[in-house]
N, C-alpha and C positions, 0 to 999 in steps of 0.2 A: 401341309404344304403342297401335297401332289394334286390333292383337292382343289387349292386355291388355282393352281398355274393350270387346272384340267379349265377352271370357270374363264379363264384369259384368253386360253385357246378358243372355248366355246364361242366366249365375246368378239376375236378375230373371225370367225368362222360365218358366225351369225354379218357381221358386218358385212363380209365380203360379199354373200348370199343376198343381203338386202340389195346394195349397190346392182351388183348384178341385175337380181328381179326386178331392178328402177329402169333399168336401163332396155333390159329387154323389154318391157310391157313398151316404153318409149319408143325404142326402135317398130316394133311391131304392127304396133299400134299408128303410126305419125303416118301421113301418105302427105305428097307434094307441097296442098294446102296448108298444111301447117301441122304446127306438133301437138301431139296427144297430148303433153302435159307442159303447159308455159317454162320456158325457158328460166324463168324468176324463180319460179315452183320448183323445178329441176335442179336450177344451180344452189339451193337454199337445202334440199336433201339431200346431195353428193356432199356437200358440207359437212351436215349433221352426223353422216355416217361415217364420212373422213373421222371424223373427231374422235367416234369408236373406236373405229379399226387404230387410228393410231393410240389411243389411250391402252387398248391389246399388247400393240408393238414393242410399247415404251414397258408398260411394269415386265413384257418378255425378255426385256432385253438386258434385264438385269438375272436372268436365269440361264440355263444352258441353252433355248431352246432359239439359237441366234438366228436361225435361217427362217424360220418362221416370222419373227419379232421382223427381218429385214423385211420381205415379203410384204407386212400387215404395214408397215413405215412408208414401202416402196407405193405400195397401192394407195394410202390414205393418202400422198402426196399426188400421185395422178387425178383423185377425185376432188381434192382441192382445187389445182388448180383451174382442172377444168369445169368445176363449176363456176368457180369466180369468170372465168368465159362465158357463160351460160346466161350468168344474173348481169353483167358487164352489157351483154348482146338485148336479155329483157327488161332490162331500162332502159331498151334507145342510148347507152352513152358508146356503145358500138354498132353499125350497119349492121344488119345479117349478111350483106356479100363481104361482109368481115370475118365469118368466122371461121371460113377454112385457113386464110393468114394466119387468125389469130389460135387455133387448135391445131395446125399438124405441126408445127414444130416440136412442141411438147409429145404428141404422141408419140413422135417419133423416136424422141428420147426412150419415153416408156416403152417402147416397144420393143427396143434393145435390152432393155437394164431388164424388163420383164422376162426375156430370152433367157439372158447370161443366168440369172437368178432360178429360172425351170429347169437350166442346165444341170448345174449345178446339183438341184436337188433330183436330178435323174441319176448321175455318177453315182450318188449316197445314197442310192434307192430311199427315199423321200417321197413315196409316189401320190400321196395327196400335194402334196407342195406343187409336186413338177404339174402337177394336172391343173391346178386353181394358177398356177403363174404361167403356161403355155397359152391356155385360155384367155387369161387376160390381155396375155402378148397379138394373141392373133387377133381379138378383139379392136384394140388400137390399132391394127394395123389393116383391118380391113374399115375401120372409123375414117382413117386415113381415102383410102378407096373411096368410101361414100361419099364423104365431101367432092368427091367429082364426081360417078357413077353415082348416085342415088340411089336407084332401084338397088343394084347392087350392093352395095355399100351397109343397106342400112341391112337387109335380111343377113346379111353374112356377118354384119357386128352381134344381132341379133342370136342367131344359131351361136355363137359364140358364150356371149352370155348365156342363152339358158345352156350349154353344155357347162359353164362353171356354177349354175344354181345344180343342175344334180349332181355334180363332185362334193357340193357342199352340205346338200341335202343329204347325200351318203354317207357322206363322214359326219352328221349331225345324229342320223337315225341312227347309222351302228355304235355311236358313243352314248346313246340314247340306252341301247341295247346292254350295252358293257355295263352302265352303271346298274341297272335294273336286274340282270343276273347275276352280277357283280362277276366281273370278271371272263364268266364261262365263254361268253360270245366277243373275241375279240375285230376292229377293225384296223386299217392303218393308222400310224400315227403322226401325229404332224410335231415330229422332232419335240417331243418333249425331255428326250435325255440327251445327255451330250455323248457321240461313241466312248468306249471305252479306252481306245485305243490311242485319245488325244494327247496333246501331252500338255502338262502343267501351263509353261509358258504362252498357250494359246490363248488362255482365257481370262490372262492377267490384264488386258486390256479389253477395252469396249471394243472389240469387232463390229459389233451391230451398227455402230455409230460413224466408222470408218466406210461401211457398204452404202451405208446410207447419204454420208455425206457427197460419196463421190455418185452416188446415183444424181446428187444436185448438181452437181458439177457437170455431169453431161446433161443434165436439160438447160440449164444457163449457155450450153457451150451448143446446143441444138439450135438454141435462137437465136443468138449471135451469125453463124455462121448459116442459118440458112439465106439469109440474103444476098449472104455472098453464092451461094450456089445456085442464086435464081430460082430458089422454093417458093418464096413468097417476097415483095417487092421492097420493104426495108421492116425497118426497126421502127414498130408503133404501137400504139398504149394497148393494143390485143396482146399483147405478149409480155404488158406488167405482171399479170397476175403468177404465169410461171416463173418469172425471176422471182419476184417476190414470194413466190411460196417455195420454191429453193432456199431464199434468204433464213426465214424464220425454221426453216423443216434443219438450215444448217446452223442457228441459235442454240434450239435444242441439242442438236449433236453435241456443242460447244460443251452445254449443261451436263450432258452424259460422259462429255470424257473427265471431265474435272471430278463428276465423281467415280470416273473407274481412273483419278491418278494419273490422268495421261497427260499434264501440264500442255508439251508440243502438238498435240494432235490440236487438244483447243484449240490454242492460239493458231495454227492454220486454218480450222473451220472457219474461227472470228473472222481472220481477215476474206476468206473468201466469204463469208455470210456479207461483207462489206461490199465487196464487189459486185454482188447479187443485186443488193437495196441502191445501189449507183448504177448499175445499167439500167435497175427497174425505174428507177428517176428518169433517166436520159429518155427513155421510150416515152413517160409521160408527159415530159415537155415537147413533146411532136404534137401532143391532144390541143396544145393552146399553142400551135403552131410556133413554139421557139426551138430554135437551134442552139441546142447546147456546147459551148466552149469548154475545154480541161482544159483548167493552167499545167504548167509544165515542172513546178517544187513536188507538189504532193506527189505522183505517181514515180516520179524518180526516186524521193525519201520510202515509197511503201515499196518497192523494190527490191531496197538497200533491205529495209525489215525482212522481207520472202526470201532473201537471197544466205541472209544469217539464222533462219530460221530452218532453211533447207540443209543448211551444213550441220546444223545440229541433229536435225532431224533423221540424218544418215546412223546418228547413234540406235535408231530402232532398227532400220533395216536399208540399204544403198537406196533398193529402188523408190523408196518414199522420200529419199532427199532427191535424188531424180527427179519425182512428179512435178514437187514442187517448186523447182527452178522452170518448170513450162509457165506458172507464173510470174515468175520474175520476168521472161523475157515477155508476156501477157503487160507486164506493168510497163516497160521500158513501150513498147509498141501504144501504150495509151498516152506515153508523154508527149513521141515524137508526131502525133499527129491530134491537130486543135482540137476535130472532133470526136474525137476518139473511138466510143463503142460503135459510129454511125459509117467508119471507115476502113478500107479492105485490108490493111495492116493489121487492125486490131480483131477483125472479124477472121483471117487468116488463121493468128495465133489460137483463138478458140477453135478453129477447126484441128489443129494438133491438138489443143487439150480434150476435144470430143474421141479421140481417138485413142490418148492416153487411158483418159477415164476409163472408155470401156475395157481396157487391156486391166488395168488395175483392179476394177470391179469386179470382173474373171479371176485374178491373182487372189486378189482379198477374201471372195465368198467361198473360192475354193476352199483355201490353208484355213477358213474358219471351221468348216465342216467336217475338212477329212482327214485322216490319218497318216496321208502322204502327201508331204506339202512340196508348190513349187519352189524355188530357193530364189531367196529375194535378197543374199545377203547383207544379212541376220547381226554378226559378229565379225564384218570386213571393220567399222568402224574402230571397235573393240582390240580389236588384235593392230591396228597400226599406229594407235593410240597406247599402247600398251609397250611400243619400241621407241617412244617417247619418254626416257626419264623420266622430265621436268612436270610432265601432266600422271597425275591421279584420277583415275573416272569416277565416280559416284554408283555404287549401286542402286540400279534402275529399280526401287520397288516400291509398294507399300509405302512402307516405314521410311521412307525418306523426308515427306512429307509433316511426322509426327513432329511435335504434342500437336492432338488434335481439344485445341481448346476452346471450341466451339459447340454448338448443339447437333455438327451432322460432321461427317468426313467427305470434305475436297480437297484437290489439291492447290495449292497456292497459283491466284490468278495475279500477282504481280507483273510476271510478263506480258501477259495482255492487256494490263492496265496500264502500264506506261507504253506500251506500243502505239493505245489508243491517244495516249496522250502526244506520241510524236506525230501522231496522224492530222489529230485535231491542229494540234500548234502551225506543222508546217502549211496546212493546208489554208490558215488562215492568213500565211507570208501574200497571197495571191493578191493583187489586187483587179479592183472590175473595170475602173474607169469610166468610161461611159456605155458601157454594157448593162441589161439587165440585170440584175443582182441574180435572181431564179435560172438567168441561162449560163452562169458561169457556177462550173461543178463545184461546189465546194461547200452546202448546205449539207448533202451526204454523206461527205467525209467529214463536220464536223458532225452534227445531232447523231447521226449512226456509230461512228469510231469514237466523238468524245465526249457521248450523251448515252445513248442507249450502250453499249458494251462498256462503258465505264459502270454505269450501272448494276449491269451483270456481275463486272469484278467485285466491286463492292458488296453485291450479295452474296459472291462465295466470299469474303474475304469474313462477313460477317458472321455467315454459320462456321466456318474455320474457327471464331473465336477472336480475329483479329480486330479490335474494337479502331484501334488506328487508322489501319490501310483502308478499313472501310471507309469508317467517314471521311477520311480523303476524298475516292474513287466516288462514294458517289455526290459530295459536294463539288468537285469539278465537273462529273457530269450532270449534272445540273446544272451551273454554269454555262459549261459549250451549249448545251440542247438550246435551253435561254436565248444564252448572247447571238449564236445561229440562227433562231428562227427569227429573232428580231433583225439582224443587221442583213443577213444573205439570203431572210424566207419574203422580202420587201416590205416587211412588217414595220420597218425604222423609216426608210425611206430618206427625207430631209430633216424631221422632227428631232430638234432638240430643246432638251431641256431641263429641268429638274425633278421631274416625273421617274425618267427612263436613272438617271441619278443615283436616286432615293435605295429604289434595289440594287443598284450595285454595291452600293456604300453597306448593304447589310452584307453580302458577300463579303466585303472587303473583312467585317470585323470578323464575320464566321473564319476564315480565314488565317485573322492574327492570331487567334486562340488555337487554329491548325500547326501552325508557325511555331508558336510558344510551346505547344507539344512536343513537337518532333525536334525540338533542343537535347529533350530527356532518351533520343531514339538514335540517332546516329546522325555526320554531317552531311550526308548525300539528302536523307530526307529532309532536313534543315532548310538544304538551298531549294532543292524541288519545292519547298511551299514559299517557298521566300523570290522566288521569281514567277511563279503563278501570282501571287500577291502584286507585283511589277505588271503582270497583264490586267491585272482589274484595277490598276492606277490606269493603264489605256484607257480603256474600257468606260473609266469614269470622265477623264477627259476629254474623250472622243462624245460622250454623253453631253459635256457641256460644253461643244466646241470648242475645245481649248487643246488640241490634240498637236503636240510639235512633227511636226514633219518626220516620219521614219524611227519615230520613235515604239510604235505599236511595233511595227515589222521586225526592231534590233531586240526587243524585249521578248518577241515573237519566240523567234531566231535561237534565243539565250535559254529560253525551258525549254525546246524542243531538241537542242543538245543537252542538257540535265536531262532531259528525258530518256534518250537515247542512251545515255550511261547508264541507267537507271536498269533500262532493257537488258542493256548488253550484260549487266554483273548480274543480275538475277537470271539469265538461261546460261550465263556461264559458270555460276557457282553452284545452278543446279544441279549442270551434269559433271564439274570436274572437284576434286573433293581438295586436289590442289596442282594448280595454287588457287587462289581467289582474290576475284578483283574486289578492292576495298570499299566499302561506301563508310568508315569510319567511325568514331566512338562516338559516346552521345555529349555533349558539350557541357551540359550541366548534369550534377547526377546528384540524389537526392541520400537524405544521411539516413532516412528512417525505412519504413518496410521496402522492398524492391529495391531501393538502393542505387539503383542504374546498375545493379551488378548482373554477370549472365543468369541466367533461366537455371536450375536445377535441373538435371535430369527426369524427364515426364516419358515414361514407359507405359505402355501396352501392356495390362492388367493380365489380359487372357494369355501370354507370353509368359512362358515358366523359364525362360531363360532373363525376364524383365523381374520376376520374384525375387528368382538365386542374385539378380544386380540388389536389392533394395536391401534384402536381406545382408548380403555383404554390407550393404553403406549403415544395416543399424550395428551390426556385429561389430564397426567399427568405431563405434559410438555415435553417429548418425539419427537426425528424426525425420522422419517421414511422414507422407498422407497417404492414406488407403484407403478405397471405398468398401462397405461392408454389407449386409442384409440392409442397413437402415440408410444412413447418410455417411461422408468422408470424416475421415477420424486422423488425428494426431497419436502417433505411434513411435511407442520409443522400449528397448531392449530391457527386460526388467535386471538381468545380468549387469547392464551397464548402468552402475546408478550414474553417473556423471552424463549420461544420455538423457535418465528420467528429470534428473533437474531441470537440462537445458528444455527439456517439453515443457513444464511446469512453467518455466520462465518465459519461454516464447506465448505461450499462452495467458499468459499475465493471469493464472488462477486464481478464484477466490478462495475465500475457504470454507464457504459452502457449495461450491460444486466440484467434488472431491473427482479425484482419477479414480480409476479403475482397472482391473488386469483381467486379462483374455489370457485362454488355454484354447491348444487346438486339440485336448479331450482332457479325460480328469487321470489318462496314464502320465502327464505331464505334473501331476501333484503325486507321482512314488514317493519320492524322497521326504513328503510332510504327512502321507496317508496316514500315519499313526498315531497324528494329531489333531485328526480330524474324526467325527461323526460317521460311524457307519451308515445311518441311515440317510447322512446330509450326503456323503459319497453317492447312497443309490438312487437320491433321488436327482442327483447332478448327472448320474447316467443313463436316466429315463428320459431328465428334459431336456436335454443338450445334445448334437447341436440344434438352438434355437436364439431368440430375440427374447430369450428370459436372461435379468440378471439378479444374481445370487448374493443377497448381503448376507454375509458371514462373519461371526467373532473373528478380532486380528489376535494374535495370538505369536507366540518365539518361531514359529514356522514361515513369517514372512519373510524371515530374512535368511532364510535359508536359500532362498530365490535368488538370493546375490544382489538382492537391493542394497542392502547399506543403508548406514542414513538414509538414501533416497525415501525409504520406505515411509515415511511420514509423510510423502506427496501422496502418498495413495491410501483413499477412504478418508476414513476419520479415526480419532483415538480408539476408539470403541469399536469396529469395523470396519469393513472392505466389500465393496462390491466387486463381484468376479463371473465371466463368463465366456462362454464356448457359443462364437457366433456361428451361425448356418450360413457361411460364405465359402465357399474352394478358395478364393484368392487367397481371404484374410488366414482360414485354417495352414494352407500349404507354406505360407508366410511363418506364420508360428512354428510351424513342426519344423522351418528349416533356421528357428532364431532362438524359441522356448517360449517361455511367459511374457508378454508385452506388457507395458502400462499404457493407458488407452487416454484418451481425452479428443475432445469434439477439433475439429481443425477449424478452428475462427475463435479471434480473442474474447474472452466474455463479455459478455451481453450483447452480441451480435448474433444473428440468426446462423443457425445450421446450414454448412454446407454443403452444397446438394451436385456440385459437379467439379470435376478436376482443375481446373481452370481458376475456381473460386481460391483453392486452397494455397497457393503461389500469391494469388492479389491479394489473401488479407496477412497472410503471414511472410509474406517477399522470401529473401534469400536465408532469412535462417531453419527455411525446411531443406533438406538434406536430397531430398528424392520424392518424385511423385508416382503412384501407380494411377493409371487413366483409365477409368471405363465409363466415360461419360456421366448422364443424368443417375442420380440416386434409384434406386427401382421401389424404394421408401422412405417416406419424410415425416413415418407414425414412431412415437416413441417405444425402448421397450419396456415390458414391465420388468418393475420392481420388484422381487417380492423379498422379503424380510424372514430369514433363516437362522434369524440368531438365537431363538427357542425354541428350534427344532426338533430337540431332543426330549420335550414337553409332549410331543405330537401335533406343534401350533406353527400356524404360519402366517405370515400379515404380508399386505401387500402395501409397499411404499408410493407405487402406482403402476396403473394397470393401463397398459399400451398395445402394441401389436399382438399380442398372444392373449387372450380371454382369459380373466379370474377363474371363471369355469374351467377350464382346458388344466389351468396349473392344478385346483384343488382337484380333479382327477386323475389327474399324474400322480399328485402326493398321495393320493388315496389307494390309490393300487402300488404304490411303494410300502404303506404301512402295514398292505394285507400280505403283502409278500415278508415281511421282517416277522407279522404274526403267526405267521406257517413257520419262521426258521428260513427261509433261504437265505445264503449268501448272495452279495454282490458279484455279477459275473467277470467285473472287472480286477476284483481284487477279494483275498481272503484273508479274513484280520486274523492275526496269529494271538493269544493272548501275552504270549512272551515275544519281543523280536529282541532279537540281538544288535547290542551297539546303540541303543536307543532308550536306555532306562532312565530316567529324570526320577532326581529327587526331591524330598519332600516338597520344599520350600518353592522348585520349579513346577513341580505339579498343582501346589495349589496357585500359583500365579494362571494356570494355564487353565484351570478350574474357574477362576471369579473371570476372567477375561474373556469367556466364551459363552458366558451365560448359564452356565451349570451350578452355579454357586448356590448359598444360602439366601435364603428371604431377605436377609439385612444387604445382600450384596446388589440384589437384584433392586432395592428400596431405594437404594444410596446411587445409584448410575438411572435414576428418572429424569433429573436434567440434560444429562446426556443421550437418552432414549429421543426426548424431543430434539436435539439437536440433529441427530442422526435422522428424523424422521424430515427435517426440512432441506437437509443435504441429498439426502436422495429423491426428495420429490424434485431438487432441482437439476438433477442429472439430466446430461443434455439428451437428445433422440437418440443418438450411437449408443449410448449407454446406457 
């Protein structure tokens, strides 16, 4: 691992060093007449390298090594944008006396956040960091320079750059040095551990992802308000490229809190990555010379969103619900004025959030780094909350989020998906009139809010495992994106007719079957697809002129309230544990597996405190699924025969794919050892634990086990398969239950189950308890082998799976050399007498012909039953 995260570093390193060396040959090189290296050519490699340095940032950002990871994000977002300037200016679709407009806003951004960030890593002595982000600070800021001074300008961006190629060249050749003497020759390092002195709760969240978002936020809030302060003369399409690489750099962010759990961070990135892709719109329509209108519903409704999201948001820390009411009154200032980002109200309010941000991005990079943090109160919300009766808060962690029944761990984007959905709806209330469609805002706030971030929801919704919420989120957004480009991208125009129809009516049906779903799911989802379905009756109408007056806007109107409930119980039941607002039972509920009934309990496998739960629920007569070496298994208390039937029964067993019982080692068979095989003991103690399982003669010791009847579900008349898996979960599990009887978790003749998730959908609510540790780690079967004439010296394999024929017959081989020396078993020593344990005759010879010990005529007479057994365990499932 230290290996991998030193190559990450390197790849930041190496990035930044290229960029640099790009830059400077360019600077150095370029006199009056023109530049050393076309501006196309230019803008197409600060891309390429962007892409590095941030692919660096992102796999860092999920280690300790956060101020670096911000750093390599912060800088792959300045090379971005400013190449898209670069490539913008060398196709002619920008003037060159455009590019100072169009580049110091952003720098100037950079220039700061580059500061704050070298600061920073000056305090933590960091001194590669503080050197490669000072450097690059001064660099933008004499860039800045240049674009008026020239001569000046460019040598002094120049000297800049190459003093961050030899920080980088230094830190490259002494890690060069370290690896090569291993060790003896050390250099600085660029934050690969985290101090020791941090404390736990620092790191429970994406920090990375918070420095970074709001480094977007002051370059979005750098362009907005330089117009207002006479830097450059308005708001035009040179300054798409850094909103919009704010927008996507704050996408990502989105992507990185949902997987560090941060549900509220998201959904603020979201909406501000929205705001991004809307101002960067607005600038674009100055290219095709229109004046863009903001109606006055949507920025009031996404307010009301910012303004509930801030209150919540005070549950992490005050001043983050603080920040984000400068938004709110950011949205209030875009309603009361037509033109909005283009007007000194709105460009005002970004000059306080240019100000916030920087104060926050100071706040935040610090307390991520150091040991002594500023107080942002942390626990005001907590403790006022807590002299509240009536409200219970939610423990903010992890597990709050679980079962994770999907293929990765996020946290539930429900909130931002219906957010996006109030977005979209209201914003579609607006009408144009006789306005251009393209100059009135509201193309961005749907395809962006209820096309692309629905989207996004739907893909965490999906690796979560949420097969539902998914295909909701992202069949509506498809829809918006659709219906948006076509009715407000000028795409619809006057055209009607049966054409535009055709696809809505398939929407409509996908739809009904949405509808018909969420009957079986509760009533709030019910009505949410049941008045979406009311907007693509618009939709179709409106398609075939047939559209009643006011009717689209009351329908509008109607999910964008269902939405907004929607909103509001999902960030309110997140964080309060009660009470909770309702969204209802499911209307229909089905008689057979699932049932409509709740979910069992789905725990955290690697949780010993999730064991001692499972274990209780089989102790109690309880079945359960638990994953093992091989695939998830059906597990039920050998103790409890009235457990093992209900396994037996829920699994609808045949009776040739007999059960089997796991031991978490062979001290678990004391009480039968004296009925069993010494040598069939040592050789259970050499192979085990492993994915070998043991058919063994059944024999009066099975029910010593506290089976009972039950005992006839497991094996066959004639034997029993029995084994000691190589799993901690399933072992610890045993040792806190005893002997289990095991069977596959999927009813027969359906395929083995390979992930947590599965074993609830085929067997619904008669599993008891789940343990989750995602995908199966194997889906090879194990071998069989055949120990019921062991005492022969012979062994047969019933089949031969994960562990190699070879592998066993040399295990058994060095057990028999050891019996022919005389050693005892180290687990146990056979007494020739024990006391308390004498069988007579009549039970000894039963215990003789049933084990396979018997006479020729006994062994003759049990050949039909040999084939029988031999086709029951060829058909034992993988688990077994």
């Amino acid at each position: 691992m230290a290996e991998r995260g030193s190559v990450h570093v390197s790849s930041g390193i190496l990035g930044i060093f290229s960029g640099s060396l790009l830059l400077l040959v360019n600077n150095y090189a370029s006199d009056p007449g023109g530049d050393f290296i076309p501006l196309t050519a230019l803008g197409i490699l600060l891309l390429i390298i962007a892409a590095l340095i941030a692919y660096a940032g992102v796999l860092h950002s999920l280690s300790h090594a956060q101020l670096f990871s911000t750093l390599c994000l912060t800088v792959s977002a300045l090379w971005s944008g400013s190449g898209l300037v670069y490539i913008l200016v060398g196709q002619g679709v920008l003037d060159p006396t455009d590019l100072r407009s169009s580049l110091v806003p952003g720098l100037a951004a950079f220039t700061l956040a580059l500061f704050i960030i070298s600061s920073v890593a000056l305090f933590v002595k960091k001194v590669v960091l503080f050197l490669i982000g000072i450097g690059l600070s001064l660099a933008c800021a004499h860039q800045i320079a240049g674009l008026t001074a020239t001569h000046f300008g460019q040598s002094a961006t120049g000297a800049c750059h190459l003093f961050v190629c030899l920080v980088c060249a230094f830190y490259g050749l002494g890690h060069l040095l370290s690896r090569v003497t291993r060790g003896k020759i050390e250099v600085p390092k660029a934050d690969l551990k985290q101090k020791a002195g941090l404390k736990t709760e620092q790191t429970q969240g994406c920090t990375v992802a918070v420095s970074v978002g709001l480094v977007m936020n002051l370059l979005s809030a750098a362009v907005l308000v330089c117009p207002l302060l006479g830097v450059v003369p308005s708001l035009f399409v040179g300054h798409v490229p850094w909103l919009w690489t704010a927008g996507v750099f704050q996408f990502g962010m989105c992507i990185l809190f949902y997987r560090a759990m941060d549900t509220l961070a998201a959904t603020f990135y979201g909406f501000t990555a929205l705001l991004k892709f809307a101002e960067g719109y607005s600038a674009l329509l100055s290219f095709y010379f229109i004046l863009p209108f903001s109606p006055v519903p949507f920025p009031v409704v996404f307010s009301i969103l910012f303004f509930i999201l801030a209150l919540f948001s005070c549950q992490k820390n005050i001043l983050e619900g603080l920040y984000q009411l400068f938004f709110v009154a950011y949205c209030i200032a875009i309603a009361a004025q037509p033109q909005g980002f283009f007007q000194g109200g709105t460009q005002g309010v970004q000059g306080a959030i240019f100000v916030a941000s920087a104060c926050m991005l100071l706040i935040t990079t610090f307390n991520m780094v150091s040991s002594s943090t500023i107080p942002t109160g942390k626990n005001v919300f907590k403790v006022l909350v807590n002299k509240i009766q009536s409200l219970t808060l939610r423990a903010q962690d992890k597990e709050v989020h679980t079962p994770y029944l999907g293929y990765s761990k996020y946290a539930d984007a429900e909130v931002l998906g219906h957010a996006c959905s109030v977005l979209a709806a209201f914003a579609m209330t607006a009408t144009i009139g006789n306005r251009d469609p393209l100059s009135v805002l509201i193309l961005p706030w749907v395809v962006m809010a209820g096309g692309a971030l629905q989207l996004l929801c739907g893909s965490v919704a999906f690796a979560r495992g949420k097969t539902f919420e998914s295909t909701v989120f992202i069949l509506y957004g498809m829809m918006w994106t659709v219906w948006g480009l076509t009715r407000y991208g000028g795409l619809y125009g006057e055209t009607r007719g049966f054409d535009v129809a055709v696809g809505i009516i398939s929407f409509m049906l996908f739809n009904g079957l949405v509808t018909v779903a969420a009957l079986f799911l509760n009533v709030t989802w019910f009505i949410y697809a049941l008045t979406f379905e009311l907007i693509l009756i618009s939709f179709l109408l409106d398609a075939v002129n047939a559209l009643p007056y006011g009717y689209d806007i009351g329908v509008t109107i109607i999910f964008g309230l269902v939405s907004f409930y929607c909103f509001l119980a999902h960030i309110f039941n997140s964080t309060f544990q009660s009470p909770q607002i309702p969204l209802g039972r499911a209307l229909v509920k089905l008689g057979g597996v699932g049932g409509g009934a709740d979910v069992c309990p789905h725990l955290p496998a690697r949780k010993a405190t999730s064991v001692q739960q499972i274990a209780e629920i089989m102790k109690n007569g309880g079945i359960c699924g638990m994953p093992t070496d091989t695939v998830y298994v059906l597990v039920a208390a050998c103790n409890r025969p009235d457990a093992v039937v209900k396994a037996y029964q829920v699994k609808k067993q045949a009776e040739d794919r007999p059960m089997s019982m796991w031991i978490s080692s062979i001290k678990q068979l004391e009480p039968v050892r004296h009925l069993l095989s010494p040598l069939l003991l040592d050789f259970m103690e050499a192979a085990w634990p492993s994915s070998i399982s043991m058919v063994i003669p059944r024999g009066p010791w099975l029910g010593m086990l506290g089976l009972e009847d039950a005992a006839k579900h497991i094996g066959t008349p004639q034997s029993i398969a029995i084994r000691n898996p190589d799993c901690s979960v399933a072992t610890h599990l045993i040792n806190l239950v005893g002997p289990i009887a095991v069977t596959s978790a999927n009813p027969t003749g359906e395929a083995d189950t390979t992930h947590h998730n599965q074993v609830y959908a085929k067997l619904g609510d008669k599993v008891d308890g789940v343990l989750c540790d995602g995908p199966s780690p194997e889906n090879i079967a194990s071998t069989v082998v055949d120990c019921t004439k062991i005492e022969t010296g012979h062994i047969g394999f019933f089949r031969v799976g994960l562990i190699p024929k070879s592998k066993v017959l040399q295990i058994f081989e060095e057990v028999q050399n050891r019996h022919r020396r005389g050693q005892a078993n180290p687990t146990f020593e056979y007494d020739t007498d024990i006391p308390g344990t004498d069988i007579g005759p009549s039970q000894e010879d039963d215990v003789t012909t049933e084990s396979g010990r018997g006479t020729g005529s006994s062994t003759t007479s049990t050949t039909s039953s040999e084939e029988r057994s031999l086709h029951a365990y060829e058909s034992l499932s993988v688990s077994t």
